[in-house]
N, C-alpha and C positions, 0 to 999 in steps of 0.2 A: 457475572461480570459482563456488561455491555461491551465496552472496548477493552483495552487493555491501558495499562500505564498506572494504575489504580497505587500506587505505591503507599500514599497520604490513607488512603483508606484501609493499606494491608498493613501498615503502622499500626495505626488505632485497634484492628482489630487484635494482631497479634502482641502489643506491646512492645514490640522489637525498633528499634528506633531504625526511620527511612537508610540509614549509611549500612544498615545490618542486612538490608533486602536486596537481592539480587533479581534485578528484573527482567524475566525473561517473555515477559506478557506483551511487549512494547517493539512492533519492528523498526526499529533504530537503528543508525550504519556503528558499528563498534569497532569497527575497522580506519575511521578518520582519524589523524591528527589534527586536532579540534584547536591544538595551540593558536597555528593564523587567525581562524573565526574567530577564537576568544579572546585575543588581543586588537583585532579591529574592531569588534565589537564597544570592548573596555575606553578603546583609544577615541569612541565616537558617541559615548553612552551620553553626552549633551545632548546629543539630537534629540532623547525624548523631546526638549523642551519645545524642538516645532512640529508644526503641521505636515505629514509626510507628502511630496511630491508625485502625485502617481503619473506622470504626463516622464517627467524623470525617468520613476523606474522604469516604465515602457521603453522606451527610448534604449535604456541600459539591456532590459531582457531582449530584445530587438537585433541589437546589434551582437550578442552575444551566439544566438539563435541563427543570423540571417536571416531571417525572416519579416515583414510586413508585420510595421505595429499594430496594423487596423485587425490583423489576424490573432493580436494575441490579449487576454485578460491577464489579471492577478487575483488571489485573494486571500483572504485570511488563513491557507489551509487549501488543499484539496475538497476537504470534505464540504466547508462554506461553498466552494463553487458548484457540487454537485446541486446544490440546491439553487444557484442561481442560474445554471443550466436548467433544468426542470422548470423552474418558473419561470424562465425566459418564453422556451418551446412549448408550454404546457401540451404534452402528447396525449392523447388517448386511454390509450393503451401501451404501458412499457414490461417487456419482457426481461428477465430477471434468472440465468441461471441459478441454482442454490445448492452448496454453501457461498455465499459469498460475503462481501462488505455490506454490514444491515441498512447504513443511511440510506445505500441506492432506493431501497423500499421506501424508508420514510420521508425521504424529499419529493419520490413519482406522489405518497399519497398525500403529502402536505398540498402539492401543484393539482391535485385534484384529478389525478391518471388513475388510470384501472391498473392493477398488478398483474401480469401472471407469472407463476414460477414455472423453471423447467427443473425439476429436480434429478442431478444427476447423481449416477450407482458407483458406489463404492466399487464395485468388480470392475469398472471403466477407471480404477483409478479418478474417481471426480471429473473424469476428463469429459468435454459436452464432443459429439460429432458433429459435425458442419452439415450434416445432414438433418440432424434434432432444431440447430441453431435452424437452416434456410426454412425447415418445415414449420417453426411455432413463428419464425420473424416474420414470415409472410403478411401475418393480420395483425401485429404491431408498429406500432409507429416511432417506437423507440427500442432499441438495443443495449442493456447495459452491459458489458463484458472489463473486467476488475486482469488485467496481462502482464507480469502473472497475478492468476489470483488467488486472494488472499481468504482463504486459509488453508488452499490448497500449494499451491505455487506451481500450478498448471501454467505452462504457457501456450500461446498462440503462435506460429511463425508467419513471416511476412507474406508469402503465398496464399496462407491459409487464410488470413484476415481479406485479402484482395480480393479472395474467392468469395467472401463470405461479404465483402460492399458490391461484389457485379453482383450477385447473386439477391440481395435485397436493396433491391436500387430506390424503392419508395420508402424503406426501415433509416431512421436517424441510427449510427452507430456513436454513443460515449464509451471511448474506451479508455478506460481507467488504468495509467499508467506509473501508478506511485510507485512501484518496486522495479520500475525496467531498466534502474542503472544496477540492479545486481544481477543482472543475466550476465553472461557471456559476451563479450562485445560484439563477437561476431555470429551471435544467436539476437539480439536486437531487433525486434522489427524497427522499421522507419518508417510511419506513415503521415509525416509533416509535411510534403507539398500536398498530399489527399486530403490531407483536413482543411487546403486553403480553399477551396471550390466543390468536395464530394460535401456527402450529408453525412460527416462525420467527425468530431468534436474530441480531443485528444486531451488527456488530463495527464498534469504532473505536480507532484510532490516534492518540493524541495527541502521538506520535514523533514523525510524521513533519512533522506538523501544524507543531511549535514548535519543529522541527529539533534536539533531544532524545536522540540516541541514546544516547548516554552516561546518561541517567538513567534512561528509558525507561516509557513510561506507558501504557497502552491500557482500557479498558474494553467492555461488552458490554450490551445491553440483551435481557433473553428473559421467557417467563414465568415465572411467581413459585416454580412446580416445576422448571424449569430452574436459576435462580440457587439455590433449594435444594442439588442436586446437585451442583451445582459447590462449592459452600462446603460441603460435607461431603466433598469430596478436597481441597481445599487446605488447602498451609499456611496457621498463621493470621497471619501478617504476607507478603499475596500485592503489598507494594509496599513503598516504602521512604519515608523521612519527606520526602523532595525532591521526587518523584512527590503525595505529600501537599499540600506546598506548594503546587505548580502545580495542583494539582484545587480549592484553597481561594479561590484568587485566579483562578480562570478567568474570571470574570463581568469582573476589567478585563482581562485580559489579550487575550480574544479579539477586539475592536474592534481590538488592535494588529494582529491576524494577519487581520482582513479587511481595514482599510485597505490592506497590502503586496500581497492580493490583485489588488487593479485593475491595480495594475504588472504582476504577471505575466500576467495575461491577454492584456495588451498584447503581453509579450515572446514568449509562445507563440506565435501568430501571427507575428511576426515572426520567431522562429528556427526556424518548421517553414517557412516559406517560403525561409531562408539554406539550410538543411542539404540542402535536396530537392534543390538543385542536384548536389550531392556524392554524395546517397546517395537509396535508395527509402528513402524516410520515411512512416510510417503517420499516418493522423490520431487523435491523441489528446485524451481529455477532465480526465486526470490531469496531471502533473507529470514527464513522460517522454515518450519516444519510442521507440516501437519502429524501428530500421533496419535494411536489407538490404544488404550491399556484396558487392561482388564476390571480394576476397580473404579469404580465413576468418581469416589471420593480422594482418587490420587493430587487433583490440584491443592484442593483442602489440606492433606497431608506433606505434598509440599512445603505451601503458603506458611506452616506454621515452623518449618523449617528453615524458613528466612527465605525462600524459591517462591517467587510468584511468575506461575505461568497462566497461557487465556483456555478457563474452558471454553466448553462448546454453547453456553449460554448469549442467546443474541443473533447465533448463528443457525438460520434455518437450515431443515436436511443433516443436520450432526446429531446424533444421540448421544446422553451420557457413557463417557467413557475414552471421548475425544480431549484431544488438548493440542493448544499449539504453542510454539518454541521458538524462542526468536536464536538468531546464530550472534552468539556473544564472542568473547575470547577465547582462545585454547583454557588457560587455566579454569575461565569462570563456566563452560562448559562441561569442564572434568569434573567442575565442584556440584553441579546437576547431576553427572553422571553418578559422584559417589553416594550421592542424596538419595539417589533414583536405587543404586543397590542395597540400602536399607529399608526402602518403605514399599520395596514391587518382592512379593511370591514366587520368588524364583525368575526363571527367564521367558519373557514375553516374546521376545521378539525373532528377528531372524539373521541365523548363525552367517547368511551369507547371501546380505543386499547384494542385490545391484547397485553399481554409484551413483549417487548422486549428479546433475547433469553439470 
């Protein structure tokens, strides 16, 4: 499984109809009340019939932000922009911890960059030292860092990242920031007036954020020569008029998706402490978990169980035997957990995590 979300394909293969699948493959917020979005949505679904405004949404994302429109893009998704970052800068050489998000690889080699990976150790907790990052970023010309990332839910804190642009002052930093509204509020980095003038290019996911996939939204914030370049390769309609919608109305929309936050903060903690029993579970600062089980064919096992979770397929530096887990509901979590006491050998994991952050 390359990505996750594969639902249409975990159908077909197990004959279970898509409402019978519980997806836990997909990091999506589970914690919104999705009602608002899917009544202005409903209330504005004419708009397919026009041509989306992108001059509009800027404007909207803009104002919402603070910030200089000349500073910010859209696009289809995060992941579309990573690729039009990459062919904007075409870098060199771009350096790549691993495990990480696989496109970052395949948009540096589509733009015609050199890869290198830093593979980091399990014993480190996946975690890179800023010591690893200043010593391999020195002869790169590009930095990709996924905060937290994904499929570790490592995070970086705001210090550490500062240290880590004085410290490679000629290295581009993209720092890939789809999961940073489930950290802790006051665990955040903030690095949006740095990305208006440093060499470093801030990505965000509003997919994942308003559980969205189907429409798909993401923007990027860089300097003003960066969004140049990028809006000189793209198409000129790089969204669509429903992605529009949700960029116009974000100023109410977002109080919806912090209030649902507090829930889940509650529930992480609580379900990396149920799962640890079952499985080695990493401590995450995102909307996932990375785990470790003993049988490589547990997702398989799952999957037929009506559970589709991501293995480690896709994921450079994971061996068979990895999976990750998106943080669902209490009940539909519990309904993993009881999955998980049928199809695992007794007890995997550990009697007595540490919490979750």
């Amino acid at each position: 499984m390359v990505h996750g979300g594969r639902v249409f394909e975990a159908s077909e293969l197990t004959g279970l109809r898509i409402e019978e699948i519980l997806d836990f493959s997909a990091n999506l917020n589970a914690f919104l009340d999705s009602s608002p979005l899917l009544d202005l949505l409903k209330e504005h679904i004419h708009w397919i019939s026009f041509y989306p405004d992108v001059t509009r949404a800027l404007r909207s994302l803009s104002g919402f932000l603070q910030l200089p429109e000349d500073n910010i893009w859209v696009g289809n998704g995060s992941a579309e922009l990573i690729f039009s970052i990459l062919r904007a800068i075409r870098p060199k050489k771009v350096l790549i911890p691993v495990p990480t998000f696989s496109e970052y690889e395949r948009a540096a080699l589509t733009s015609g960059s050199q890869v290198e990976f830093l593979k980091l150790r399990e014993g480190d907790g996946f975690r890179p030292s800023l010591e690893d990052l200043l010593r391999a970023g020195e002869t790169s010309e590009m930095l990709i860092l996924c905060n937290p990332n994904n499929p570790t839910g490592v995070l970086f804190g705001q210090e550490e990242l500062l240290e880590l642009i004085r410290g490679l002052k000629k290295t581009w930093l993209l720092l890939d920031e789809a999961f940073l509204c489930f950290v802790q509020p006051q665990r955040r980095p903030d690095l949006r007036e740095v990305a208006l003038n440093e060499r470093v290019i801030l990505l965000r996911s509003l997919t994942k954020a308003f559980a969205i996939p189907g429409v798909r939204l993401g923007y990027l914030l860089a300097p003003k020569d960066v969004i140049r370049k990028i809006r000189a390769t793209t198409p000129p309609w790089p969204i669509n008029t429903l992605s529009q919608l949700v960029l116009e109305h974000l100023k109410e929309l977002w109080p919806i998706l912090e209030k649902g936050l507090g829930e889940f903060f509650i529930e992480r903690e609580r379900f990396f402490v149920r799962i640890s029993r079952y499985l080695r579970a990493y401590p995450s600062e995102a909307n996932f978990f990375l785990l470790k089980a003993k049988d490589p064919q547990l997702p398989r096992k799952l999957m037929a169980r009506g559970i589709l979770v991501r293995d480690p397929s896709g994921f450079r530096n994971l061996d068979p035997g990895y999976l990750r887990v998106a943080i669902r509901r209490p009940w539909e979590n519990e309904r993993l957990i009881k999955v998980l006491q049928e199809v695992t050998d007794g007890f995997e994991g550990d009697p007595f995590p540490d919490p979750a952050p």
